[in-house]
PAZAZA-271105 format. One line per field, with one value per residue (C-alpha): z, y, x. Coordinates in steps of 0.1 Angstrom, whole numbers, always signed. Each point is the difference from the previous one (the first is absolute). Example, Ala and Ser with C-alpha at 12.3 -4.5 7.8 and 13.67 -1.06 7.14 Angstrom:
up: [+78, -7]
north: [-45, +34]
east: [+123, +14]
//
This chain:
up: [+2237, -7, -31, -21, -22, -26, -19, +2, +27, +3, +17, +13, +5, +16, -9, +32, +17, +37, +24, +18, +25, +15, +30, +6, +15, -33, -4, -18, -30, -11, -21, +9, -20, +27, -4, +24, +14, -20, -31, -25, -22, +2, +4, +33, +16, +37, +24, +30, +16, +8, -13, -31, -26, -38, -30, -35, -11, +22, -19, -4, +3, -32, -3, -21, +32, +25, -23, -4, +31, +6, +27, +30, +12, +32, +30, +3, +28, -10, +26, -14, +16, +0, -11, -26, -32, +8, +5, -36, -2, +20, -22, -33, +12, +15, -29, -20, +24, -3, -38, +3, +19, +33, +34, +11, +34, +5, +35, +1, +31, +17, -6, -24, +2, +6, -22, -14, -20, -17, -24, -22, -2, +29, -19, -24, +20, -14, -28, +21, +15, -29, -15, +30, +25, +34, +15, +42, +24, +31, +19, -17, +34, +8, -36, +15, +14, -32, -22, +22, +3, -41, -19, -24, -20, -3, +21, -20, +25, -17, +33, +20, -2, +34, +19, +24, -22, -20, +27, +11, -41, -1, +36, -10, -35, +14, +26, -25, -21, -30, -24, -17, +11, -22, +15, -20, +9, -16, -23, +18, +28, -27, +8, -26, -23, -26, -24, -6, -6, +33, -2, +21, +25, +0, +37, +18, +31, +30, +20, -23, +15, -28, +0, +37, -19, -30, +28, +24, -31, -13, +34, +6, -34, -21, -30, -4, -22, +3, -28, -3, -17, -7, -12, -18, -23, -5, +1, +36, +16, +23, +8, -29, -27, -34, +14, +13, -37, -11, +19, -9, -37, +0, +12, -19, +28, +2, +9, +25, +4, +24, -15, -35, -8, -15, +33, -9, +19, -4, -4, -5, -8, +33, -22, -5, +36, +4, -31, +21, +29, -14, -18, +40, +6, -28, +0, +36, +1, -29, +19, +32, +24, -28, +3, -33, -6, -9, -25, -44, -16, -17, +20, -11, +6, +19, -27, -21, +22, -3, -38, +0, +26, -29, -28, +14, +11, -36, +15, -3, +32, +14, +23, +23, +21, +29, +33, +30, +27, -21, -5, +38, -2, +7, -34, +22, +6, -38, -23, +2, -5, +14, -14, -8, -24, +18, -20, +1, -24, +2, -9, +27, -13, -38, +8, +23, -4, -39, +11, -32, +10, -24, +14, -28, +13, -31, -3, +33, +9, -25, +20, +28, -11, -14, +34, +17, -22, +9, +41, -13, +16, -27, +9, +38, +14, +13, +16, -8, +27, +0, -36, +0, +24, -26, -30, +16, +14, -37, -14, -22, -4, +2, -18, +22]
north: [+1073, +32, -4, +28, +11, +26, -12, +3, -6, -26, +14, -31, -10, -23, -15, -26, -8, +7, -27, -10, -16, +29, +21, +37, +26, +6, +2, -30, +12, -3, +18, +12, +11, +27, +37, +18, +29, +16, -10, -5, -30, -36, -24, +14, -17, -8, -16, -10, +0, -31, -27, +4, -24, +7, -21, +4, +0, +32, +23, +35, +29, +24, +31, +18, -14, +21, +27, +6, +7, +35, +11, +19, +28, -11, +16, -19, +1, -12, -7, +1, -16, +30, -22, -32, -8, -1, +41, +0, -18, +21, +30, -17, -12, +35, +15, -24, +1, +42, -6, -23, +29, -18, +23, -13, +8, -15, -2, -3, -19, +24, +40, +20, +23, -35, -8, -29, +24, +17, -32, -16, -4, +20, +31, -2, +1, +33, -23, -9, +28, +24, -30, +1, -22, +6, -10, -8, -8, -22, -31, -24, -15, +35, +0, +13, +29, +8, -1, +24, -21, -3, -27, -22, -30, -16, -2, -20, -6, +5, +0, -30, -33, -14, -8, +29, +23, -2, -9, +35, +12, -30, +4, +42, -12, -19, +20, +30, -15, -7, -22, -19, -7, -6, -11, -3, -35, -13, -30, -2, -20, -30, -32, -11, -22, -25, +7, +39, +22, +11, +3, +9, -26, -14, -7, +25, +8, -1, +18, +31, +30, +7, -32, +12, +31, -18, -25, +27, +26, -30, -8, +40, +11, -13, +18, -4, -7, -10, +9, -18, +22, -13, +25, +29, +29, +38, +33, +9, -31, +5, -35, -9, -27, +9, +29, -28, -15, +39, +9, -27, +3, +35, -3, -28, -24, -38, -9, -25, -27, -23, -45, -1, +32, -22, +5, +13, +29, +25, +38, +21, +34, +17, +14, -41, +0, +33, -10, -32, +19, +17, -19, -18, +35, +3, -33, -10, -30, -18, +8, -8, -29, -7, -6, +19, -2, +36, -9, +3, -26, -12, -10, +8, -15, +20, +3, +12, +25, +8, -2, +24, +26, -1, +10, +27, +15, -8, -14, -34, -23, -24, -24, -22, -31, -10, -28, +27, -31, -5, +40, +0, +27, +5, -2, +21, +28, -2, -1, +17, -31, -39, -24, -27, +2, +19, +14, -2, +5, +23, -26, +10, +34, -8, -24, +19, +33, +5, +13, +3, +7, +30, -3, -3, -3, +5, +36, +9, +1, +21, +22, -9, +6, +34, +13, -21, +29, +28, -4, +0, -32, -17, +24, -3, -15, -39, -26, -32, -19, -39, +3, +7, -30, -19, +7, -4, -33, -10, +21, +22, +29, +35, +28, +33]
east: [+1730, -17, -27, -7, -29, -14, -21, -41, -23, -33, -31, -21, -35, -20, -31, -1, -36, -3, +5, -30, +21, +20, -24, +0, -17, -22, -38, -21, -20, -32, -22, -41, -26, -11, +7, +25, +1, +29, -6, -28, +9, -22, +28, +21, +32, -6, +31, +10, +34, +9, +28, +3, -18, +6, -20, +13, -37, -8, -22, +17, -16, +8, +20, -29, -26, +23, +3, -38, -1, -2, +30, -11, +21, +21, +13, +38, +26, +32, +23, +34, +35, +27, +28, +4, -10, -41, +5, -6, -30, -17, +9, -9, -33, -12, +11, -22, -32, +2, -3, -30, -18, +5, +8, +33, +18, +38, +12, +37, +17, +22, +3, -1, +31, +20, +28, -15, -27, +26, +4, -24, -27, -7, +19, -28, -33, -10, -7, -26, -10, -8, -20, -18, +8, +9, +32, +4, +28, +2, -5, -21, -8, -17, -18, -30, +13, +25, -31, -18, -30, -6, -22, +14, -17, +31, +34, +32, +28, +34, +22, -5, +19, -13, -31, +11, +6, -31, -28, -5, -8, -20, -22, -4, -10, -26, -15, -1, -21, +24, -16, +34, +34, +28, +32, +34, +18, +32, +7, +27, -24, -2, +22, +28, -17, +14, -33, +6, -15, -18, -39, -28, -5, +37, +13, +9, +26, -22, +26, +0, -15, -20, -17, -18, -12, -15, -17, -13, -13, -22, -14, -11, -9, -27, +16, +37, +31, +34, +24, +36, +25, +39, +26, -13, +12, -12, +13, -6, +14, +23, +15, +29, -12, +10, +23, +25, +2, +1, +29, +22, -9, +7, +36, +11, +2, -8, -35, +3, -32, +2, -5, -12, -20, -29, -17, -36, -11, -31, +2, -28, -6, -16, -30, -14, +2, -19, -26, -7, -8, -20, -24, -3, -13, -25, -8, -5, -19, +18, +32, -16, +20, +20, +43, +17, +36, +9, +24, +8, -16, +40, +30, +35, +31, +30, +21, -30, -4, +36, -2, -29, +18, +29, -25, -18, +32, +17, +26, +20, -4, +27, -18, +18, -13, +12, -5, -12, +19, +28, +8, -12, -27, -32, -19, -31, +22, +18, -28, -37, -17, -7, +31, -32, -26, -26, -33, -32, -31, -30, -28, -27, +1, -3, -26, -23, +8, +9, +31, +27, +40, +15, +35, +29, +34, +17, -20, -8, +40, +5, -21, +21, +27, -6, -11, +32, +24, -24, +9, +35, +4, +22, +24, +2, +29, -7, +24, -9, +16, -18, +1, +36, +5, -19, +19, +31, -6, -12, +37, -24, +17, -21, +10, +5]
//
């Protein structure tokens, strides 16, 4: 039977300690007395990578400590995937870094007259541009000669998701004389865990391609970060997260969520991810060998986010649950996000780096929202095949 729901949504957090019993790729921290060469405060944070080992009674070091340190001016490469929902990041996080005062170059996988640049957030590099930056085309495995030979402190590698892939931005990094590499990872690489949410140092798939990256960066750099991010919103992003909620709600259909839609997810908005990244930048040895899941500091349930979709669209919501093997559908190909509870928290980066989310579903949707009408997109014609199969297996009628 078909359940049906209106009312308010829940937004969760967790206050769990991290275990010390679950190994990752993750540096051990310890804090010395001795002045480094980056920054100018008494009490610095050294590490190590290695297996990950976590005290409760670890000293942190403060958020006014790494801001009295005076940021230097970086060179940065950003390397950025053509396709997905990490485009963005790369976007946001330029766009942050030219603000700062930092130099910025993007290289973009692929071509530039390709198709693929004529949507977000690729559309909107002259955002970049006239604030500065430049922007740069081609292989990422050729980065030396796409760059033209150029200098850069600091190279973040936004494309790869294999050893492969990544290896040849990591060995040019190296050999140019770049002094930190940041690499974005996925907290998708974490094992399902009965003790949610994920943290920093939580098992991890050692089959995942990403895991190789993380394991090969720490062995070649001395100064390097791994960032986890989960799903994300922003205007920009180019892979469908609240759109799918929005154009449901829009035309009055059913929103179909697959078991109980108490499952707890994590959505942040893309500019904590790009804040993150860059106090890494400005605060290199604090971030240095250091594991941060890239991630809003609240989860949400899926028919929060539902709920919330309805209220910045001032709409009323209909949401339907349903059994994805007794329908006999796919739930990964129904619904934008995992049918489990699946979040994880950004404790590392509060901790070490001082780092504070902003993200606001309620508010930053509205946002959303807003921009969702100004595409016209509310008014573009959709079928909505599985979700007909859905609702008709359930006998919930839809209104054409």
């Amino acid at each position: 039977m078909a359940t049906l729901l209106s009312s308010s949504s829940l937004i969760f957090s967790s206050s769990k300690l991290p275990s010390n019993s679950s190994p990752s790729l993750s540096p051990t921290l310890s804090l010395s007395s001795s002045l480094c060469k980056s920054c100018s405060f008494s009490s610095s944070l050294s590490s190590s990578p290695s297996f990950l080992t976590f005290s409760t009674s670890t000293k942190r070091l403060s958020f006014s400590t790494i801001l009295s340190v005076k940021a230097q001016k970086k060179k940065v490469l950003i390397v950025n995937t053509n396709s997905g929902g990490h485009a963005v990041i790369g976007f946001y996080f330029a766009k942050q870094l030219l603000g700062s005062g930092h130099e910025v170059t993007i290289l973009t996988v692929g071509e530039e007259n390709s198709d693929k640049m004529k949507k977000p957030p690729f559309s909107r590099f002259s955002e970049i541009t006239s604030a500065g930056g430049k922007t740069v085309w081609g292989d990422p495995a050729e980065v030396g000669k796409v760059v033209a030979g150029a200098a850069f402190d600091v190279v973040l590698d936004n494309n790869g998701k294999d050893f492969d892939s990544v290896r040849p931005v990591v060995d040019w990094a190296k050999s140019s004389g770049v002094e930190q590499f940041l690499f974005i990872s996925s907290a998708g690489i974490y094992k399902p865990t009965d003790e949610p949410p994920h943290v920093e140092g939580d098992i991890v798939k050692a089959d995942a391609g990403h895991v190789g990256v993380e394991t090969y960066i720490s062995q070649v750099f001395s100064s390097w970060a791994v960032f986890r991010p989960q799903y994300m919103i922003g205007s920009g992003n180019n892979k469908d997260c609240e759109e799918w909620f929005f154009d449901r709600i829009v035309r009055d259909r059913p929103v179909p969520i697959p078991g109980s839609g108490m499952q707890l997810t994590n959505i942040a908005h893309v500019r904590d991810l790009s804040s993150m990244l860059t106090l890494a930048v400005e605060s290199p040895a604090a971030a240095s060998g250091n594991i941060f899941n890239c991630v809003s500091d609240r989860a949400v349930t899926l028919d929060g986010m539902a709920k919330f979709c309805a209220l910045a669209a001032s709409r009323p919501i209909t949401i339907v649950h349903y059994d994805p093997k007794a329908v006999g559908i796919d739930a990964k190909k129904a619904f934008p996000f995992r049918n489990m509870h699946f979040y994880a928290e950004p404790r590392v980066a509060k901790d070490i780096l001082g780092w504070q989310g902003t993200t606001n579903l309620p508010e930053d949707l509205k946002e959303r929202f807003e921009e969702y009408v100004k595409i016209g997109r509310d008014k573009k014609p959709m079928k909505f095949e599985i979700d007909d199969k859905i609702l008709e297996s359930l006998k919930v009628p839809v209104t054409v």
